[in-house]
N, C-alpha and C positions, 0 to 999 in steps of 0.2 A: 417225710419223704413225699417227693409230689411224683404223681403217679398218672402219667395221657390213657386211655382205652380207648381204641380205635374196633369202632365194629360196624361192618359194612351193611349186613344182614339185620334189618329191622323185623326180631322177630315177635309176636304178641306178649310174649313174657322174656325181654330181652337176657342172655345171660352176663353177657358182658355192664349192662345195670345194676343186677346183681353183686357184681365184684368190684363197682365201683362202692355200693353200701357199705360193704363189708371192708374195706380197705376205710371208708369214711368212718367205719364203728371202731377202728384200730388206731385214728386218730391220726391217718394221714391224709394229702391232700389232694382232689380228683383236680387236673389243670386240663383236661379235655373228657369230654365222655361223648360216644356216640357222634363224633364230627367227622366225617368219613372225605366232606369234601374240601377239608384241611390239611395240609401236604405233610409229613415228616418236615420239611426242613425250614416249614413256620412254627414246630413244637418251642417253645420255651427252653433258652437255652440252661434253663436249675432243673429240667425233667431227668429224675431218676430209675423212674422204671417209664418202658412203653408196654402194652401189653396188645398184641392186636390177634381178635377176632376177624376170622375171613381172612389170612396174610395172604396178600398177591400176590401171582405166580409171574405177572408180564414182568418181561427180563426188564423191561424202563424200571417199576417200581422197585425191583430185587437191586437196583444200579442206586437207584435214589436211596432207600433205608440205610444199603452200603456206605454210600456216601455222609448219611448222617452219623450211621456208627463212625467211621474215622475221628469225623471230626468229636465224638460228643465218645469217646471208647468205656468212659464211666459209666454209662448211663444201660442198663440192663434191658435187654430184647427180649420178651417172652412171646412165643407163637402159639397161637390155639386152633391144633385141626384132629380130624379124627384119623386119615390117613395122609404121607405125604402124598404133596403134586409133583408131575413131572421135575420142577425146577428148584425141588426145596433144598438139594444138596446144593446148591448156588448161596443157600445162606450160612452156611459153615464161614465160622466168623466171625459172623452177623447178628444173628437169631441166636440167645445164649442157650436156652432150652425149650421145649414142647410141651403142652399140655394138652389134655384131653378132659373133656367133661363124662366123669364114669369114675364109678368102683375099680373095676379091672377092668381090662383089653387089653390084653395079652400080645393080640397080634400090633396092633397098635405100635405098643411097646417097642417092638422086636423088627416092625417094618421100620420106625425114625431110626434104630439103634443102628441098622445096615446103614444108613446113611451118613453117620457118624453123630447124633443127638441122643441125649440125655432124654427121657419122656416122663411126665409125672401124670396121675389121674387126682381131677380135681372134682368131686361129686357135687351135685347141685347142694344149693340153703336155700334160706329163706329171709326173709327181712321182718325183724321185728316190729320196725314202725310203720308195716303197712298190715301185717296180718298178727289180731289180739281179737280177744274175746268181748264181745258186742251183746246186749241187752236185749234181744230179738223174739219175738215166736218164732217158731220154727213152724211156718207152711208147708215146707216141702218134705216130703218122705223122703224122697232121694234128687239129688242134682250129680249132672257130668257137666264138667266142660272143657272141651278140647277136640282135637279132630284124628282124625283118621280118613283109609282109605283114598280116594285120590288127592284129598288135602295132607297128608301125612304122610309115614313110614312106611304105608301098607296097612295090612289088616291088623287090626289090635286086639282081634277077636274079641267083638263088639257083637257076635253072634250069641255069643255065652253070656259075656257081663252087663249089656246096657239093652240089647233089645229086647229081650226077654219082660227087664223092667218097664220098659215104654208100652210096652204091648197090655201088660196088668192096668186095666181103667181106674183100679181102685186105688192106686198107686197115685200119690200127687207130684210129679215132676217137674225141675227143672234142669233145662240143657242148654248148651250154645255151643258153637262153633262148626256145627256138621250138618246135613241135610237129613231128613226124617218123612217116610211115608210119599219121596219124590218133591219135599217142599222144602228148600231154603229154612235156617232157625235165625235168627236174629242173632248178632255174636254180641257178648257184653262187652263194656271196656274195663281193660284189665284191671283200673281201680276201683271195680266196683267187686270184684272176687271175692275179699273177707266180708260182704255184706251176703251176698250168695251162700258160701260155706256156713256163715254165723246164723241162714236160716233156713237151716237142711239138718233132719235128723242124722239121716246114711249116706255123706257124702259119697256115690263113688268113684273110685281110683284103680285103674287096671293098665298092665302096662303092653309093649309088644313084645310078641314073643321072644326077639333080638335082644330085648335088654335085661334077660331072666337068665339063660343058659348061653357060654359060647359054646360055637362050633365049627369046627375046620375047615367047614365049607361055607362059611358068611365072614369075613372077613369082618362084617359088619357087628358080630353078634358081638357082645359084652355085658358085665356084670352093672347094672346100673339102675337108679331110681329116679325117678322123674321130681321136676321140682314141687309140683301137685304136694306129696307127700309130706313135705316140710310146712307146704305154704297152709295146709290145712291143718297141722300137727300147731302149729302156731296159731290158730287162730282160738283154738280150744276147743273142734271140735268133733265129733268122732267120724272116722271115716273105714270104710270096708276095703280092703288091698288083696290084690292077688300076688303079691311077690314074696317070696320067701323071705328076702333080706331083710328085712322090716322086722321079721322074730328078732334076729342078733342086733339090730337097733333100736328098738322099739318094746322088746319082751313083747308082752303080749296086750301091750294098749291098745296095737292098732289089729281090726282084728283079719286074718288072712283067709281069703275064701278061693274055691277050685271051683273050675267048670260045674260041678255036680252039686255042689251043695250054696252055692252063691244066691240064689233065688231065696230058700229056706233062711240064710242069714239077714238076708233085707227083712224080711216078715219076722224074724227075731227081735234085732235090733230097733225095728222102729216102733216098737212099742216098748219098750226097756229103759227109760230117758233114765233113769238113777243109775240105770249098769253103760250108758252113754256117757254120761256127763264123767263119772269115777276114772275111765281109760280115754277119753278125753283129756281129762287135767294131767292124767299122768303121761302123755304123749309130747301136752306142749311143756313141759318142764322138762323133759330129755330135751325137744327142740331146741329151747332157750338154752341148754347146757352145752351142747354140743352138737347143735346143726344153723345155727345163723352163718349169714354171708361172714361177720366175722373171724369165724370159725374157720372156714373155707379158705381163706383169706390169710390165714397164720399157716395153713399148708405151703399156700407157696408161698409163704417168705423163708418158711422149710425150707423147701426147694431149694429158691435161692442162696440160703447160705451150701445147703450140702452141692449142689455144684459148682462151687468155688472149687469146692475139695478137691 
């Protein structure tokens, strides 16, 4: 099957890259990735799925894609958003089903379905051939890296899990992606992640409070884990998580810390490298079983066959 992804949004760990891997580990064929400034109606005319991240809302694009379904009616539409826009009822037709990057989102669900769409949640992976176990010392006691606050979602409460560790001198750190103490940090490039992760005792991992519990008043909130979780689960190496969900995926390899006791677990684990390394190995073998892009990737062909039905 040859398969375009259209994703407009360049973002540091793109996800629509992701599902071009994982469609590539299923053995079929990526004929566009990430070309945003290439039209629908210069796609190849043996393209059987289009997949697009960021779907446009201008009625011109909604008239154009239209136009390419007619002529090309084989060829399967899937949209990736987390809520519709104004004009998405304009792709009934068009657009054959929705997707969402998340566990659950219920309202999600339930806002495409008013609109007459079918909606699937498709959780982040991870990629095997870029994140594997590397030959390292371990320097760092602990690294983060990712952003928050006016670079992100909002607060990540980064009060609880990351400043606290910056603040400990005795602490050897690495971070990227946020400002610290009023100063700019350097951001790494993104291929440089499983060298970071592979030389970090505690990597860690906390998510925002939106993507832990929903609630009827954030439309936004959903059940969901960041891709961190995998990309670090794959590299082989241990990391410290505040999400619940991680128990029913993970048992108890990865290990799950609270506001109150998160600080006392860093000072645990980093001196522990044999009780490290043991739920480590057992994290990235669930990984490899059942969370690469792959994996992801056999969902929605899921999808795709059950909404035929």
């Amino acid at each position: 099957m040859n398969v375009a992804i259209y994703e407009y949004f360049q973002h540091f760990t793109p996800t629509g890259l992701g599902w071009a891997t994982g469609f590539l580990e299923l053995g079929h064929q990526i004929a566009l990735i990430r070309k945003s400034e290439i039209a629908i109606t210069n796609f190849p005319p043996d393209t059987h799925l289009i997949i697009y991240f960021d779907v446009p809302n201008e009625d011109n694009k909604i008239t154009e894609i239209k136009e390419y379904k007619k002529r090309n009616p084989e060829c399967i539409i899937i949209g990736i958003g987390t809520l519709p826009k104004s004009n998405y009822h304009k792709y009934l037709g068009t657009v054959d089903f929705w997707c969402g990057i998340a566990y659950q989102h219920l309202y999600a669900e339930s806002e495409f379905a008013k609109i007459g769409f079918r909606y699937y949640n498709i959780p982040m992976g991870s990629d095997k051939s870029r994140f594997f176990p590397l030959n390292l010392q371990k320097p760092f006691d602990i690294s983060f890296v990712g952003t928050f606050g006016q670079h992100g979602h909002g607060d990540r409460d980064e009060k609880y899990y990351l400043y606290p560790a910056l603040e400990d001198k005795t602490l050897v750190s690495y971070y990227s992606g946020f400002s610290w103490n009023g100063s700019p940090v350097m951001n790494i490039r993104a291929e440089h992640l499983n060298e970071v992760y592979n030389s970090t005792k505690v990597n860690l991992n906390f998510h925002y409070p939106f993507e832990k519990e929903e609630s009827p008043d954030n439309p936004m909130s959903r059940i969901d884990l960041n891709g961190r979780i995998f990309d670090i689960a794959l590299s082989g190496n241990f990391q410290l998580c505040d999400h619940p969900l991680v128990k029913d995926l993970f048992g108890g390899s990865i290990a799950i810390g609270t506001k109150e006791n998160w600080m006392d677990l860093i000072y645990y684990y980093k001196d522990r490298e044999d009780e490290r390394n043991k739920l480590a190995q057992i994290s990235r073998d669930i990984a490899l079983k059942y969370h690469t892009w792959g994996k992801r990737m056999q969902l929605v062909l899921d999808a795709m066959k059950e909404n035929k039905k």
